[in-house]
N, CA, C and O of each residue as an XYZ file, in Angstrom:
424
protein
N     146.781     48.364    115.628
C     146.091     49.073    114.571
C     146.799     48.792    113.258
O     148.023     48.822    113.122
N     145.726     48.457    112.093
C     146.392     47.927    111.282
C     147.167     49.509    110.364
O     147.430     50.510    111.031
N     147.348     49.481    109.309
C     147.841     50.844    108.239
C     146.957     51.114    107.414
O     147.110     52.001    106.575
N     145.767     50.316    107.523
C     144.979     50.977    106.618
C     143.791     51.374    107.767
O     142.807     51.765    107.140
N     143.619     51.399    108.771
C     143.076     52.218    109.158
C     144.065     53.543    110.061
O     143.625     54.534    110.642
N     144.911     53.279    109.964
C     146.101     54.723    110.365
C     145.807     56.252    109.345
O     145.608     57.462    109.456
N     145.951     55.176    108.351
C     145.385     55.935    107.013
C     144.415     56.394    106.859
O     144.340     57.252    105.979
N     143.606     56.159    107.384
C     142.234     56.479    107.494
C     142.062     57.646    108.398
O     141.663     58.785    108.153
N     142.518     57.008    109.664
C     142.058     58.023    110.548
C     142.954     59.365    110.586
O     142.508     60.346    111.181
N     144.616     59.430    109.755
C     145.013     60.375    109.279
C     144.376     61.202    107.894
O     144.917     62.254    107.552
N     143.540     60.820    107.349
C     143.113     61.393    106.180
C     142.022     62.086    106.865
O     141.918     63.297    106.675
N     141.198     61.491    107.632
C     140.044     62.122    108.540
C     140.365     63.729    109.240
O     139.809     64.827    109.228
N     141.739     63.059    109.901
C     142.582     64.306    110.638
C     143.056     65.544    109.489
O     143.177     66.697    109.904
N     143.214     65.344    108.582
C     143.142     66.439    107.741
C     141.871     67.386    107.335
O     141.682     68.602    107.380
N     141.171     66.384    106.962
C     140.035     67.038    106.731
C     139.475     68.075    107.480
O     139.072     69.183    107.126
N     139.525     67.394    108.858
C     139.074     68.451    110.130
C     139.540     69.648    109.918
O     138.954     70.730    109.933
N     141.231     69.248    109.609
C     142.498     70.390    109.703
C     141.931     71.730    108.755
O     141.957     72.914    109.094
N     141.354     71.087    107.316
C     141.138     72.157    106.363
C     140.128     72.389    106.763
O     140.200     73.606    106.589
N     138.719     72.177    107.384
C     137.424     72.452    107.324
C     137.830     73.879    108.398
O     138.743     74.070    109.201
N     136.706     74.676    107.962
C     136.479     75.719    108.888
C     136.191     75.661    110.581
O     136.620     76.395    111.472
N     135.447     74.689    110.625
C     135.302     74.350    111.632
C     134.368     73.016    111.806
O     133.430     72.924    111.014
N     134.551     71.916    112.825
C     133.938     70.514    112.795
C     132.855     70.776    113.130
O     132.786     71.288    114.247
N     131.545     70.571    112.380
C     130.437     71.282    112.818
C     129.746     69.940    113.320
O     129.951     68.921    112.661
N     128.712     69.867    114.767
C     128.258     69.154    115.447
C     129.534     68.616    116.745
O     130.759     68.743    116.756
N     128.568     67.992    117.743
C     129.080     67.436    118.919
C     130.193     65.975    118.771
O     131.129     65.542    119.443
N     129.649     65.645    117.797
C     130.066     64.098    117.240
C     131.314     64.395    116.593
O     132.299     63.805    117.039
N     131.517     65.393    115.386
C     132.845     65.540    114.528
C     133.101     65.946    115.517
O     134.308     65.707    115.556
N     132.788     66.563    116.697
C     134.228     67.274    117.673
C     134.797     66.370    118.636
O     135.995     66.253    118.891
N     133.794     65.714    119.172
C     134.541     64.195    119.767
C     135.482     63.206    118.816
O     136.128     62.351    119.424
N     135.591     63.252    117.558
C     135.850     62.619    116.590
C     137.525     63.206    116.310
O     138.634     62.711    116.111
N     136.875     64.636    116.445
C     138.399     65.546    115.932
C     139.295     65.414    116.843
O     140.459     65.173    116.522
N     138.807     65.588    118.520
C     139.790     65.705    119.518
C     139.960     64.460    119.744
O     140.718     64.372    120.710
N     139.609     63.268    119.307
C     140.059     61.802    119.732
C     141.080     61.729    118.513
O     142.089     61.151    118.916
N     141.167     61.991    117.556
C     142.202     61.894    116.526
C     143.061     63.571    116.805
O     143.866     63.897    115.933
N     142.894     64.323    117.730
C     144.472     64.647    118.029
C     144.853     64.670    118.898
O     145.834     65.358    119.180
N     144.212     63.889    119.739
C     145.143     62.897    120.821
C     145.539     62.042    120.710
O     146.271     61.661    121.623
N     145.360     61.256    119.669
C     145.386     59.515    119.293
C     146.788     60.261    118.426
O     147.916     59.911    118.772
N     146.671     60.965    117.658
C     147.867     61.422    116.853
C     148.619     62.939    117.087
O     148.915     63.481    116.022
N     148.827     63.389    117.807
C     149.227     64.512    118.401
C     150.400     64.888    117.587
O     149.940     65.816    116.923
N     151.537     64.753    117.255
C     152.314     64.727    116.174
C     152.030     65.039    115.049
O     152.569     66.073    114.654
N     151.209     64.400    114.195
C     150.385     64.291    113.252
C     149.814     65.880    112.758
O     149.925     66.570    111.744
N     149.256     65.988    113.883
C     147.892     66.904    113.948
C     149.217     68.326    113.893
O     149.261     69.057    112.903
N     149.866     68.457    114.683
C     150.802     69.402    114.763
C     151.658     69.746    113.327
O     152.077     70.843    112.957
N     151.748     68.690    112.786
C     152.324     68.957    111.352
C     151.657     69.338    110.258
O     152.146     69.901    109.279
N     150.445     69.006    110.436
C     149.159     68.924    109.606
C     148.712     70.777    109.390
O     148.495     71.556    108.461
N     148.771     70.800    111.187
C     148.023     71.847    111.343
C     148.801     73.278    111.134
O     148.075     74.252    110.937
N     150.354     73.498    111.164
C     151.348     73.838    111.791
C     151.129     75.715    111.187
O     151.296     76.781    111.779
N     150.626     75.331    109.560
C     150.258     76.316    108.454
C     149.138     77.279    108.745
O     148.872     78.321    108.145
N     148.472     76.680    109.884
C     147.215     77.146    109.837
C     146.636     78.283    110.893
O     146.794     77.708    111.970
N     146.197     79.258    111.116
C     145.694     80.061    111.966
C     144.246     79.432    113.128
O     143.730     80.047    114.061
N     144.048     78.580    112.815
C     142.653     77.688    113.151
C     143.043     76.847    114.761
O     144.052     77.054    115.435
N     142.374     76.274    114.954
C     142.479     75.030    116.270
C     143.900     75.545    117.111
O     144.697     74.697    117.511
N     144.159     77.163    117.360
C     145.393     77.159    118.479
C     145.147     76.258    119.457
O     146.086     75.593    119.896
N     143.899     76.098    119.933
C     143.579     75.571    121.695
C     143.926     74.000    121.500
O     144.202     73.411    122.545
N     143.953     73.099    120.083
C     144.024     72.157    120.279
C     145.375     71.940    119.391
O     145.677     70.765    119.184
N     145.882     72.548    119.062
C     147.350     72.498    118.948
C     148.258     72.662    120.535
O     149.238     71.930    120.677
N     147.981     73.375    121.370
C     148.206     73.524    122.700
C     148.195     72.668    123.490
O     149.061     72.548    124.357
N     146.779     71.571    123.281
C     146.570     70.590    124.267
C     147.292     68.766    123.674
O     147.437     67.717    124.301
N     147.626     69.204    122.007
C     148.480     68.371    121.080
C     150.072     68.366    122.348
O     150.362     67.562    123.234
N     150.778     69.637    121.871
C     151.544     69.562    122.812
C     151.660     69.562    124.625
O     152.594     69.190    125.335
N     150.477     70.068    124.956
C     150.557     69.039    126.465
C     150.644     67.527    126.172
O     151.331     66.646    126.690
N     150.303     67.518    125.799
C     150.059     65.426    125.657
C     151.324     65.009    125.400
O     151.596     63.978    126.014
N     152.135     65.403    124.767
C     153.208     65.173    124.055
C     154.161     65.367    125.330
O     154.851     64.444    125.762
N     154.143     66.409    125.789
C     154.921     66.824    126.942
C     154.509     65.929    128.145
O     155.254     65.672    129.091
N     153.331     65.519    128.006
C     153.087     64.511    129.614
C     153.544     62.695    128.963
O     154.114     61.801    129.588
N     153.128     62.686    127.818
C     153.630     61.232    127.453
C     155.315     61.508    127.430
O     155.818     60.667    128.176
N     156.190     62.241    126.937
C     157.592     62.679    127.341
C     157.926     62.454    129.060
O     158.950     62.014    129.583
N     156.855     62.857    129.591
C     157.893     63.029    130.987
C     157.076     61.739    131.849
O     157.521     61.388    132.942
N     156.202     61.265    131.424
C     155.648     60.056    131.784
C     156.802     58.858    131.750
O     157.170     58.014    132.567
N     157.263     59.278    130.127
C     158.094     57.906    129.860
C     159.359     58.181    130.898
O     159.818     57.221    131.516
N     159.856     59.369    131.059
C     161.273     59.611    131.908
C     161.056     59.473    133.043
O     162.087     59.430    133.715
N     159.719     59.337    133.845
C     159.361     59.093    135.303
C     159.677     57.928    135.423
O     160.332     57.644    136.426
N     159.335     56.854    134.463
C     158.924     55.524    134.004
C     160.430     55.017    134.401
O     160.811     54.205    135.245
N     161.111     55.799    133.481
C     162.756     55.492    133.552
C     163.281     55.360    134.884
O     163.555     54.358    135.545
N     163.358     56.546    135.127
C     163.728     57.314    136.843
C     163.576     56.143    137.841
O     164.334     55.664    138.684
N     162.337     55.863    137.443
C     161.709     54.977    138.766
C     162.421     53.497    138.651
O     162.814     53.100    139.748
N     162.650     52.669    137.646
C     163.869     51.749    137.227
C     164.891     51.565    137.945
O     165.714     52.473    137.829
N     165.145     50.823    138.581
C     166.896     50.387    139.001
C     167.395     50.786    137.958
O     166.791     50.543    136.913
N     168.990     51.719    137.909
C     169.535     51.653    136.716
C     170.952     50.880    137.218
O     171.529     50.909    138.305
N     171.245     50.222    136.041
C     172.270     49.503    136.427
C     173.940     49.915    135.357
O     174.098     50.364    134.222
N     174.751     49.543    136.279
C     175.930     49.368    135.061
C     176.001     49.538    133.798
O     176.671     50.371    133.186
N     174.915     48.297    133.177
C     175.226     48.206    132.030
C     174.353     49.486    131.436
O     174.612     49.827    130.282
N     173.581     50.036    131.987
C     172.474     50.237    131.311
C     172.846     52.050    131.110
O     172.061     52.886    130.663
N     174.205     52.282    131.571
C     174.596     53.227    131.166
C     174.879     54.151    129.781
O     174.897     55.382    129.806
N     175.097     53.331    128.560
C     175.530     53.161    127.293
C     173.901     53.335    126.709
O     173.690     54.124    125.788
N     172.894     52.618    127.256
C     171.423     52.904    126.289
C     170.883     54.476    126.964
O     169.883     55.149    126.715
N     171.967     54.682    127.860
C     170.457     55.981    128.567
C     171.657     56.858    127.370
O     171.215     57.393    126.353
N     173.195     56.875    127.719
C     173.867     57.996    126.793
C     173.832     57.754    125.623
O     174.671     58.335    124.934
N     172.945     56.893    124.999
C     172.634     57.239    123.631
C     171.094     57.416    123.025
O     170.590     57.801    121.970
N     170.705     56.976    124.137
C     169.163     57.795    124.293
C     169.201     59.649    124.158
O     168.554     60.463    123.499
N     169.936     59.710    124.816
C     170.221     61.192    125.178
C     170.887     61.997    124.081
O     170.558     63.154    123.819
N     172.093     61.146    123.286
C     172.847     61.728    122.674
C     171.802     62.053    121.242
O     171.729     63.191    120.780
N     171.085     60.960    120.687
C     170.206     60.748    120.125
C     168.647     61.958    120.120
O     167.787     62.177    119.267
N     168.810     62.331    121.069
C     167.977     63.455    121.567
C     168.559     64.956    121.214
O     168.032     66.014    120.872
N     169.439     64.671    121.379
C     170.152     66.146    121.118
C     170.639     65.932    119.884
O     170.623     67.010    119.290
N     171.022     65.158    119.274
C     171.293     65.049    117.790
C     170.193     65.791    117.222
O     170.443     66.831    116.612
N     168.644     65.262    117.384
C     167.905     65.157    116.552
C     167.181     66.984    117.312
O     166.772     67.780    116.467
N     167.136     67.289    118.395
C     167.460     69.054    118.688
C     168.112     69.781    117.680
O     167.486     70.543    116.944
N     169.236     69.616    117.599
C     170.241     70.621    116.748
C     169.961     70.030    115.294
O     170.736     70.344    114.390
N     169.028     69.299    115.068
C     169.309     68.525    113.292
C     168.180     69.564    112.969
O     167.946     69.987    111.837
N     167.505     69.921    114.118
C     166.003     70.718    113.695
C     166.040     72.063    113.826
O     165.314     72.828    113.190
N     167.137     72.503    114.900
C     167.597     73.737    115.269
C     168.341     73.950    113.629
O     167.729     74.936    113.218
N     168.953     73.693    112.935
C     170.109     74.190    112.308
C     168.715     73.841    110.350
O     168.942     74.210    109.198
N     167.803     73.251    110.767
C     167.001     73.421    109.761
C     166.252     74.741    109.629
O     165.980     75.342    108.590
N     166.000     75.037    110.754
C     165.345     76.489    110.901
C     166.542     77.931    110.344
O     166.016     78.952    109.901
N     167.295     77.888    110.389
C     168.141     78.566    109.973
C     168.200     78.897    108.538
O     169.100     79.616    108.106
């Protein structure tokens, strides 16, 4: 996907975000394919808002199954020797960026 249609289909995803509600069958296939396609996105977008709880919810399932998808992915891998040093800084990297967000909330 190129960036100018990223752009696009994030500017779209706003719109939804502010509208009251996506009116017709089509903007709603439209809306929930752009916050699944961008789940992240949509969560930051939306984060302000009292509107779309159910698909802020199903934003973070997705997020949570592409997360543990990728660590199954891992799991299932021979791990080897070397490959000790990329998982502990995978990890360390993970928790860095936990507490960088934990200690922003504060």
């Amino acid at each position: 996907m190129n960036a100018e249609n990223k752009n696009a289909d994030l500017l779209q995803l706003l719109r939804f975000i502010n509208q009251d509600n996506a009116v017709g069958w089509c903007a709603n296939i439209w809306f929930n394919g752009l916050v699944n396609k961008y789940p992240f996105h949509f969560l930051v977008y939306a984060q302000n808002t009292n509107r779309n709880e159910w698909r802020k919810e199903k934003a973070r399932e997705k997020i949570k199954r592409e997360i543990n998808d990728k660590i199954e992915k891992l799991l299932s891998l021979s791990i080897e020797q070397k490959d000790i040093e990329a998982y502990e800084k995978l990890l360390s990297n993970l928790n860095e960026f936990i507490l960088k967000k934990e200690n922003n909330k504060l």
